[in-house]
C-alpha positions in Angstrom: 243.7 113.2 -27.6 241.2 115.0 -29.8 237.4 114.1 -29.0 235.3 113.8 -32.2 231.7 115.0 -31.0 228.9 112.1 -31.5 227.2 112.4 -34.1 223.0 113.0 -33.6 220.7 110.8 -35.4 219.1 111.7 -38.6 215.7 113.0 -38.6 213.4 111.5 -40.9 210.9 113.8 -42.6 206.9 112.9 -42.6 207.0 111.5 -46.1 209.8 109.2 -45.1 208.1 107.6 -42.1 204.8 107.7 -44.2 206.9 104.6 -47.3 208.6 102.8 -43.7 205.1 102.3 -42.1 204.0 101.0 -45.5 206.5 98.8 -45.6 206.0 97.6 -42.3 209.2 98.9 -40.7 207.8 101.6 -38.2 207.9 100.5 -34.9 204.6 101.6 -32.6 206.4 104.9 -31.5 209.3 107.1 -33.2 210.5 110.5 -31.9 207.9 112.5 -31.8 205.6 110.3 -32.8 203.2 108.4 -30.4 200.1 105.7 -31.2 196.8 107.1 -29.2 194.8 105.2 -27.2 191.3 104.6 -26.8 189.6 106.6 -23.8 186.9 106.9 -22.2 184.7 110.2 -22.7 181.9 109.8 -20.6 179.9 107.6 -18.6 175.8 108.1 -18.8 172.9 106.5 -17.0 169.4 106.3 -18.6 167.6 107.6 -16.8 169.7 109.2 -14.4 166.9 108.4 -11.5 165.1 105.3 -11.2 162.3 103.6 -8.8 164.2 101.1 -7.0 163.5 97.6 -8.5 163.9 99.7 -12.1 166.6 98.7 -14.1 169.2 101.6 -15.7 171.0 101.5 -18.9 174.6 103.0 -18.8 176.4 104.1 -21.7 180.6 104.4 -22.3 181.2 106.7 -24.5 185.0 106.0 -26.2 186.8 108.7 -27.7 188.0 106.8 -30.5 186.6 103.5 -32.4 188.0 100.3 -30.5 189.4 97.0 -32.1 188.7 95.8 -28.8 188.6 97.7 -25.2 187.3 95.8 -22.1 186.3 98.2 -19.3 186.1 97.9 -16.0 182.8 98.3 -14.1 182.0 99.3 -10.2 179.8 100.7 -7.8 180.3 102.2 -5.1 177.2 100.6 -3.3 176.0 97.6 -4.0 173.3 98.2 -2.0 171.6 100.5 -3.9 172.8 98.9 -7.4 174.5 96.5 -9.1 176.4 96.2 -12.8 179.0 93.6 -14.5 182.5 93.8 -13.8 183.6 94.7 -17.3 182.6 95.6 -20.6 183.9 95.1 -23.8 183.7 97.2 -26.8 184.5 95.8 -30.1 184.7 97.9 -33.7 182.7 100.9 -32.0 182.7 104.0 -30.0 180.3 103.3 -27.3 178.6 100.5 -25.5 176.0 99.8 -22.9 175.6 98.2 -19.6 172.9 97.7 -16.7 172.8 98.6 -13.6 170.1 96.6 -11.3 168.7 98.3 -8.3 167.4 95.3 -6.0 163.8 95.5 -5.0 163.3 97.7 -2.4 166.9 99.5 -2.1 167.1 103.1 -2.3 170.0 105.9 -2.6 172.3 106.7 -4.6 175.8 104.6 -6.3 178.5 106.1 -8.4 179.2 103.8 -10.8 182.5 104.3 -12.3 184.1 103.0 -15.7 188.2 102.4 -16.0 190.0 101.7 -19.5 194.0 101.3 -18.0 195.4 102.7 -15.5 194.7 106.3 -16.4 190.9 106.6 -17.9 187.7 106.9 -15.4 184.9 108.4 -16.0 182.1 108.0 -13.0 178.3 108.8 -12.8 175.5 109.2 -10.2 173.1 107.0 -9.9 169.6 107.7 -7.8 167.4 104.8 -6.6 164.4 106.3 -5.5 161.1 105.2 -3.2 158.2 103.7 -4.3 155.9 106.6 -5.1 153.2 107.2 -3.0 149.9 105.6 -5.0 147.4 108.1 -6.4 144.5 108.7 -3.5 146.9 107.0 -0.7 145.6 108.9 2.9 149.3 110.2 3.4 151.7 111.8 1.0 155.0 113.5 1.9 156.5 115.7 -0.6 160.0 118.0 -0.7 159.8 121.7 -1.7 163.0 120.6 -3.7 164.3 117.4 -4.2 168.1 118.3 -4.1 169.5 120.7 -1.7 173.1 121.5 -1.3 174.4 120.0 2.4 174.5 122.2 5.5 171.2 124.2 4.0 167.6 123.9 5.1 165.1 123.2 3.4 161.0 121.9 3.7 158.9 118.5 3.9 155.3 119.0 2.9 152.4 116.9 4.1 148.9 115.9 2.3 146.3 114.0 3.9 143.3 114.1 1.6 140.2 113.6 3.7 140.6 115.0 7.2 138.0 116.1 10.0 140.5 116.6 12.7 144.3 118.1 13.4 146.0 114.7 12.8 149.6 114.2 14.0 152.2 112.4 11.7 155.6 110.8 12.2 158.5 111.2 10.5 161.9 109.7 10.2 165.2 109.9 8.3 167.0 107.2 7.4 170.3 108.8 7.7 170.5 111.4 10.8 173.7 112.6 10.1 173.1 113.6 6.3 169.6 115.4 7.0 167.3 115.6 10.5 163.8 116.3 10.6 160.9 116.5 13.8 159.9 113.7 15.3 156.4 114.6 14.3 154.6 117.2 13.2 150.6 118.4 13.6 148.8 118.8 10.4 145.8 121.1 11.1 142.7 120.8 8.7 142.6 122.8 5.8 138.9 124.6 4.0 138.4 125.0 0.3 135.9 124.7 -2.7 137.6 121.1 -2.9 136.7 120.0 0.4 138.3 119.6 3.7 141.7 118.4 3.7 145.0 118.1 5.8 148.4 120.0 4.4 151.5 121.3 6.9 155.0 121.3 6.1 157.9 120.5 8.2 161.9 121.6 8.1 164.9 119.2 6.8 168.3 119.9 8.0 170.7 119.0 6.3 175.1 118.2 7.6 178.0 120.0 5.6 179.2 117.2 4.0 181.9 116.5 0.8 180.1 113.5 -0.5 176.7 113.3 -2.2 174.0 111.9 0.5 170.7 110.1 -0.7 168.8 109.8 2.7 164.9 108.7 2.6 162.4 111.1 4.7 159.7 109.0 5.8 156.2 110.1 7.3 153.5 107.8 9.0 150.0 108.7 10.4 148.0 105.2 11.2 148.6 102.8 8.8 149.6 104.9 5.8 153.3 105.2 5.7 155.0 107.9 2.4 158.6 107.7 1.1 160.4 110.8 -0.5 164.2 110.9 -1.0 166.3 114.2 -1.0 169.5 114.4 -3.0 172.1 116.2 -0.5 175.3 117.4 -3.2 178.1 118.2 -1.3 179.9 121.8 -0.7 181.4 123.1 -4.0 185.0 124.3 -4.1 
């Protein structure tokens, strides 16, 4: 029995393809050609750091223009802030959402963005203290306001009118992402301004793979300071 070999199917050229689309015969996909889909191609907050009760704006950025794409919207601590569950873009490239810190939460939230099953794009948002009001009797400061985990870094203290060495607390609220001294003396300090109290103190930070956001807080008396440090975790 002789075998007659099957046959392989035409290939149409680009200008042949170009006269079926127009007349409404090409199908969504053809051999070797595939439809693209919208994705995302970033994910902004502005600003990136807010005072917590602050509102953020975020921003998808889509690499193409969509008929209409509804996102999917999350954070990863809805503590610190909050957005809608979706977003939908309609005859554009980018849109815009907010996320809501609630009065009085601080840290830091990865919000995240997801178009399908394959497209996420995520960004850190920080929620930071209070500041500490112009001519306030206690201010804590960091050297640096970021560090990268399992390094040490340094706390500085300000009381603006001192006679004496005055002792002031301090605290972290999270002692496994970064420890500091139970307290610290602050001696009194002589210049052409006037007397004053300044010291600094040591942070240690925890090797860690995540991003940690824990507050330092210092309190002498009555006068209670906020700072937050911004721990990024090991690279590679």
């Amino acid at each position: 029995m002789r075998l007659i070999p099957r046959s392989r199917p035409a290939q149409l050229r680009p200008a042949t393809l170009a006269r079926l689309a127009g007349g409404g015969v090409l199908a969504a996909s053809l051999v070797g050609w595939t439809a693209h889909l919208a994705a995302i191609s970033s994910l902004t907050h502005t600003p990136a750091d807010v005072t917590t009760g602050n509102n953020a704006t975020g921003t998808v950025l889509l690499d193409v223009t969509a008929k209409s794409a509804t996102l999917s919207l999350s954070s990863s601590d809805t503590r610190v802030a909050t957005v809608p569950s979706s977003l939908t873009i309609t005859g554009a490239t980018r849109g815009s959402f907010l996320a809501r810190p609630p009065l009085g939460a601080t840290g830091c939230t990865t919000i995240a963005a997801r178009l399908g099953a394959t497209s996420t794009r995520t960004a850190i948002l920080a929620v930071h203290p209070t500041p500490t009001p112009t001519g306030s009797p206690l201010k804590v400061s960091l050297v640096s306001g970021t560090v990268v985990s399992g390094q040490t870094t340094s706390g500085r203290l300000l009381l603006p009118t001192t006679q004496t060495v005055s002792t002031v607390q301090l605290s972290s609220s999270d002692p496994s992402a970064a420890t500091v001294p139970s307290s610290v003396q602050v001696p009194v300090n002589t210049s052409e301004v006037g007397i004053f109290g300044a010291g600094s103190f040591p942070i240690q930070t925890t090797p860690s793979g995540v991003l940690r956001c824990p507050v330092i807080t210092a309190t002498q008396g009555s006068a209670t300071s906020k700072v937050m440090l911004k721990i990024f975790p090991i690279s590679g």
